[in-house]
Every structure is written in C-alpha cells, then in structure tokens.
N, C-alpha and C positions, 0 to 999 in steps of 0.2 A: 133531680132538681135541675129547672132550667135560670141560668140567670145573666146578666150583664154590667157593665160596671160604664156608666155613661161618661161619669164624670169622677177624677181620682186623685183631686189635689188638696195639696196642707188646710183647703180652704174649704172645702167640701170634698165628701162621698157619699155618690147620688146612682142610680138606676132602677134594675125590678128583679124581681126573682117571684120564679113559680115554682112550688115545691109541690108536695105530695098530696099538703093539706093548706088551708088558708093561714099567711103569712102573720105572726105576730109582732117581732124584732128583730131589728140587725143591729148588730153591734158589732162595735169597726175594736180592734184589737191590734196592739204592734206590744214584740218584748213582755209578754203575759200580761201587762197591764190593758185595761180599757179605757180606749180614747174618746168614747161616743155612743150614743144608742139613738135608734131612731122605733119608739113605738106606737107611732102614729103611721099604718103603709097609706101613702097615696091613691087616688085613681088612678089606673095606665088602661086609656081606652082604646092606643094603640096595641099593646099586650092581648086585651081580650080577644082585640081581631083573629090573633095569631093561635091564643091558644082558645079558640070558643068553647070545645068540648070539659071547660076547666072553667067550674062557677066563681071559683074563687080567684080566677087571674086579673078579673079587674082590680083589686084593691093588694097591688103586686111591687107598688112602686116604693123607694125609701131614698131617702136624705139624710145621712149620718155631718153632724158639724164636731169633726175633730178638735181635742182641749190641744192646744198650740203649745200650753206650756209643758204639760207631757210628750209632745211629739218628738221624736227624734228622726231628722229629715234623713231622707237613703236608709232607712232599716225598713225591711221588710213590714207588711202590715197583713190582715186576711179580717174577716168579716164571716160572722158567725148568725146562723139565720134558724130564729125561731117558727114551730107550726104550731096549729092548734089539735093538733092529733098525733104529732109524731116527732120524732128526735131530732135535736137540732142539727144542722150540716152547718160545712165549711167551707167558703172560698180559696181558690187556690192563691195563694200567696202574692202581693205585689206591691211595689211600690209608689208612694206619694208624689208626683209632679211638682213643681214648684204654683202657687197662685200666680205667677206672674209673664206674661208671653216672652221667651226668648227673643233675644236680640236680633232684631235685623240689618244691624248696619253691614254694611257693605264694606270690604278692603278699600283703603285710601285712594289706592289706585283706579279704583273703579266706581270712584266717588265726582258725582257732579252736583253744582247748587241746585240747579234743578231735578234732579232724579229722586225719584220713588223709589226708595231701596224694595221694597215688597215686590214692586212691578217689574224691578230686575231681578229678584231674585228668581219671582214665580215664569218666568221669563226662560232663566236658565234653567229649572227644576220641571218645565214641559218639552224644552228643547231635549235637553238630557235624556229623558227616558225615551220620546219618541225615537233618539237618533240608539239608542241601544238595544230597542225595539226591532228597525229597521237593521244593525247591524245582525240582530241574532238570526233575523229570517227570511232576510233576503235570499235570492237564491244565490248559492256558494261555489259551486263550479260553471266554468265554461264548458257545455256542451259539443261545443264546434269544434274542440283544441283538443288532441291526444294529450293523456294522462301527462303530466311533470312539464306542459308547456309554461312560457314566463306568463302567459293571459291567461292561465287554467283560474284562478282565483277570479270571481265576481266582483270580490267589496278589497280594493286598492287603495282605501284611504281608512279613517277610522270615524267612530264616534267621538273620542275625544280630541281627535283632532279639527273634525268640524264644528267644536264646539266651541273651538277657540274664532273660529269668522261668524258662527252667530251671533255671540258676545261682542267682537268689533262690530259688527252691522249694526247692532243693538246702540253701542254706544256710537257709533258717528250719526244715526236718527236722532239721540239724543243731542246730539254737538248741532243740529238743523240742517245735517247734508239731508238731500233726493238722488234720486235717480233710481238704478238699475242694479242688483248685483250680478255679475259678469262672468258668467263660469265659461271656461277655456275645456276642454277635456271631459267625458263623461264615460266613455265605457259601455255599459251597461248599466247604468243611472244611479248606484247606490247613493253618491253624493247631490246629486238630484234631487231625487229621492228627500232626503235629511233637509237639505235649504230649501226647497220649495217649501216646508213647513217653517221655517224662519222668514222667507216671502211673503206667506200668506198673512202670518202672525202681524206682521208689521206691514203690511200695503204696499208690497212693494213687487216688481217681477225679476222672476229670475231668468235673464237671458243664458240662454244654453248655446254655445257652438261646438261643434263635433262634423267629423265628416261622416261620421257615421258609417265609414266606411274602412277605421281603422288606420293607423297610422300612413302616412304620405312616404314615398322613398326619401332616401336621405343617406345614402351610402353608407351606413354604419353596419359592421359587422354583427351587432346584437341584435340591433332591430329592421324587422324586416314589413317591407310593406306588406296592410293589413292587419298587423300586429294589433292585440286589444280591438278588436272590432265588435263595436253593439249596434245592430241597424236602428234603426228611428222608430220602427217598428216595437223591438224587445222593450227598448228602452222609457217607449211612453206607456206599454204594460205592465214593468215593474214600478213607475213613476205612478202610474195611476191606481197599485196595487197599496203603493207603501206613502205614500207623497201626495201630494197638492197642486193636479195637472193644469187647475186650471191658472195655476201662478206662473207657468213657464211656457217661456217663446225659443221654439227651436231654431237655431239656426244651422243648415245643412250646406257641411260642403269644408274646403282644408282652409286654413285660417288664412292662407295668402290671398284668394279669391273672394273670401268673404268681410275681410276687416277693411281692407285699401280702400278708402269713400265714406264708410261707413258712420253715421253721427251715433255716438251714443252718449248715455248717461252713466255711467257707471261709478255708483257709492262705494265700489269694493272690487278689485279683481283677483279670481282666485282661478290658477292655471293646475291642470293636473298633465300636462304634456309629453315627460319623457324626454323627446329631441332638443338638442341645441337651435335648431333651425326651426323648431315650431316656435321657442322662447321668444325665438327675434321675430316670426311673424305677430305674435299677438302683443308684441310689444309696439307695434303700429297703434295699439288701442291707448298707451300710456298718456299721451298728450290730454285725452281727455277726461283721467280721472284726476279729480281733487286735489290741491298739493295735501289737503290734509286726510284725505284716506291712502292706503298702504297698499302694497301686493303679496297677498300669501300663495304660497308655491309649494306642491311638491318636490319629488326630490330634491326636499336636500336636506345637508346632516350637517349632524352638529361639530363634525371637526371643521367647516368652514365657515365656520363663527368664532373669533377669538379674540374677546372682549369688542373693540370698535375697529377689527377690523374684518372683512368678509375676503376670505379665499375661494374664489374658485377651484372644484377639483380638474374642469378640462377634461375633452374627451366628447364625443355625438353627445353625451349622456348629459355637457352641462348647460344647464337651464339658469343659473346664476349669470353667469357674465352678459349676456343681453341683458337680463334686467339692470344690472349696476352700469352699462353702455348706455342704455335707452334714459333712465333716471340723471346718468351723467351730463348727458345729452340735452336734456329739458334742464340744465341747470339747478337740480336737487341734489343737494349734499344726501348721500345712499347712507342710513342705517341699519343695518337686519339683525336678526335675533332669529335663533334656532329655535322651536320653542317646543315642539316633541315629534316622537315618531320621526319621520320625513317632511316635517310641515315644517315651513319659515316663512319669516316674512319680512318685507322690503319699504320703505317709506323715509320721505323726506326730515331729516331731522332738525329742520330749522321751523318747521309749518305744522305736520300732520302729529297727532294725538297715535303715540306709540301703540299696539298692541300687549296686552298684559303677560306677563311670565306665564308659565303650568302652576306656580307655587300660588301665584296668585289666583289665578282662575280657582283651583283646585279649595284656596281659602272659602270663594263664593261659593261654591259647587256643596260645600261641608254645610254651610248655612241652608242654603238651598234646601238640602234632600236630607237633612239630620230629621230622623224622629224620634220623640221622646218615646218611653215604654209605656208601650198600650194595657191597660187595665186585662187581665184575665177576664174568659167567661164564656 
C-alpha cells in the first residue's frame, strides 16, 4: 500500500492511498474510538499519473472530517483503509496539527510598525540555512599553511554569528538607511560568501577590502606578515561557488592605502581584522557611517563587556580601542555588547537602533525554522 496524508489537522484529514485493490474507506481512528469515515474516495488525476499501471488509482483520493467533540488534541491518531478485494491496512501513527497557523509575531525587540513579521521571519529562516549550508562545505583547511598553523582553518567566523549582521542589515533597511555593507577582512571568502546572499536578498552591494595579500607587518610577535592570506583569485571561486558574486565589489590592497579619500556608503560595518593597527586604519571609514547603524567586529570576547562598560584587553591583538577612540572622536557616546562567539558590536547610544541579544535572535530563529510534525506516509 502506497499512500500520503496532505493534510493532518483537528479540521480535516485529506490525501490518497493506493492499495492492492480499488479503495473503499478510511476511517480516521484515535484511542479505539472512530473519529470519521470518509466513503466517498475522490478523483486524484495527479495519482494516476504516477501510478498509471494501477486502474484503480484514479479514484484514490479521501477526506476524513474528524467529530471535534471526540477528539483528543496531541493523542495519537492512524487511519484505517478499506479495499475491494483485500484486507484492510493501517497508517502509521500521527498526530493532529492545530486548524490554526502558528503565530508569527516577532520578539519585541525586533518589532517595528512597519514590518512584516512573515517577511522577517522568512528573511531569517533562508538566511539561516544558506549560511549553515555554506559553513558545512566550504572548504575547511588552508592548503598553503603546514598542519597546526593559526590560518590552517578556512571558515574564521560562523553561521550564527553572521546571522546576527544580516538581521541588523535587515532591520536598519527597514529603519530607511541605504548604502553599502562594508566588510573589512575576508580570508578566504567564507563570510563573503554568507552576506553576499544577504546583499543580493535585500539590493544592496557588499563592498569587500582585503589585501588579498594577507596580513600587512605590524610588529607583533604572533602575527606575521601574510598571515591569513586568500588571493583574489581563491576568494571569488569560493564566492562564486557558495555566494552571490555578482553582489560584491572588491576592493584590493591594506586598508591604509585603500580607505584615506575614499567616499563611501556604508549601512553596516563589519571588520574581521586581527591587528590593532588595521582596527585604526578602517576606522578612517567610521565618519561615514550612520550615527544610527553600528560596528560589528571580530575578536572580541565577552570578558570586555561588563554591563555598560567595554574594556579593552591590549595587546597587537586589540581591535577594541580604535573603535571606542574613533567613536569617541566623532562625538558618539560608544555602547558594545558581546553577543556570541568572537562577534561584538559597537554603536552610538544616544542615535543608532542597538543590535539584538543571541537570546533574542535565537527567540526569531525558533519561530523561523519550528516545524510542526509532518503527517506519516
């Protein structure tokens, strides 16, 4: 017996079933009682297609309208299917749906008068998979680097950490900012990669700078020039393998030679740097973004977050204090939030529209991607 269950709620149970012999009844069943019978099977002129060699799969199809006042919602149900020549069979076991669509509101936080909760949700529930998609298969080692280097690993940031700047992208389009999102850092494209499909979704380009040539000196014991290096080359064939090339403008060459002059728009700026001395070059670009969008940044953690105050750790490695210097500097009272992984981020807090908590995101994310239990079959 072949069969499917289309439709599985307190309000109906509907699809088709081909069995041995031509179909008489179904009858819907929960807790040994009978909740329904359907002895009338439908045409399914889609079914015959499928099974043409089978006279009787046209008239395959059934409608069961379950007695509501027998129903007991969350217990198990199954469906019992009569033939005309042969013993009845059974469906595997499943549960009833609610008649009525789950809720889509949105966290408070991520509530605007104007916003389409749908629109963000389905928003973040295509952003999601694609960036988990591109984390699982990207390519994973660096080639170039003997085993246990610190640039042996391809993918330096995450899925869900990018998923907290498409979400702000999303919502500062929704606030009526333009422009640019502004990636700082690239590697070898994994985060590339991910926003370009957040660009494209929403119209907008994703300005790339990298030197492409791997990190600039900088006297630091740890890091050595070259360090992280993905040519321009690697980087627009996994872009173009996993992402949205034609969303992103590269810019090549080390941020001191490439920002000084430079007009840009930039709706977001997200740095993946490393050095203290790259922090302060692309901090050249701060003047020109929005008091009300933010900067998200890697490294950094969450012990230099502690409540409303931000410490830097110090060190080549810190990429904090330019930003809170640069922000200071342009007369923006600096508020950050750690918000997972290695991702933080930086913004005016008298003007710019904060960034959401993980608790929060994570609340949409559950809306997003919850699915109820699919019918057996």
């Amino acid at each position: 017996m072949d069969y499917h269950l289309d439709v599985a709620t307190e309000r109906s149970v509907s699809g088709w079933c081909v069995g041995p012999s031509a179909l008489v009844e179904a009858r819907l069943h929960q807790d040994g009682e009978l909740l329904g019978v359907c002895r009338q099977p439908s045409e399914r002129f889609d079914i015959e297609s499928v099974f043409h060699d089978k006279p009787y799969a046209l008239k395959s199809g059934f409608t069961v309208l379950p007695d509501s006042g027998r129903l007991r919602p969350q217990r198990d149900c199954w469906l019992e299917f009569s033939f005309v020549e042969d013993p009845p069979a059974r469906s595997e076991r499943f549960v009833l749906a609610s008649a009525e669509p789950e809720s889509l509101e949105l966290p408070p936080e991520l509530s605007f008068p104007a916003t389409e909760p749908a629109q963000h949700l389905l928003f973040l529930a295509s952003m999601w998979s694609r960036f988990r998609f591109i984390e699982r298969f990207f390519p994973r080692y660096n080639r170039s680097v003997a085993p246990g280097s610190k640039d042996e690993n391809c993918v330096g940031s995450s899925a869900i950490e990018l998923l907290h700047i498409a979400n702000h992208v999303y919502r500062l389009k929704e606030l009526g900012l333009r422009g640019s999102l502004c990636e700082f850092g690239c590697f070898k494209g994994f985060s590339t990669a991910c926003l370009s499909h957040v660009c494209s979704e929403l119209g907008l380009t994703l300005e790339c700078f990298d030197s492409f040539a791997g990190l600039p000196s900088s006297g630091s014991s740890y890091y050595q020039p070259s360090d992280f290096r993905g040519t321009l080359e690697e980087v627009c064939e996994n872009v173009g393998r996993f992402g949205r090339l034609s969303s992103v403008r590269f810019n090549r060459g080390f941020f001191a030679d490439t920002l000084p002059g430079r007009e840009l728009e930039p709706i977001l700026i997200w740095m993946d740097v490393d050095l203290h001395s790259s922090s302060r070059d692309v901090m050249v670009a701060l003047a020109q973004l929005p008091r009300e969008s933010c900067v998200f940044s890697h490294e950094c953690f969450q012990r230099s977050f502690q409540g409303e105050s931000i410490r830097p750790l110090g060190g080549e490695g810190d990429i904090i204090s330019p930003i809170l210097e640069a922000m200071e500097g342009l007369s923006r009272r600096v508020s950050g939030r750690w918000l997972i992984g290695c991702l933080g981020a930086f913004w005016d807090r008298d003007v710019a529209l904060p960034p959401v908590s993980q608790r929060v995101l994570q609340e949409a994310l559950a809306v997003a991607t919850s699915r109820p239990q699919e019918p057996a079959g």
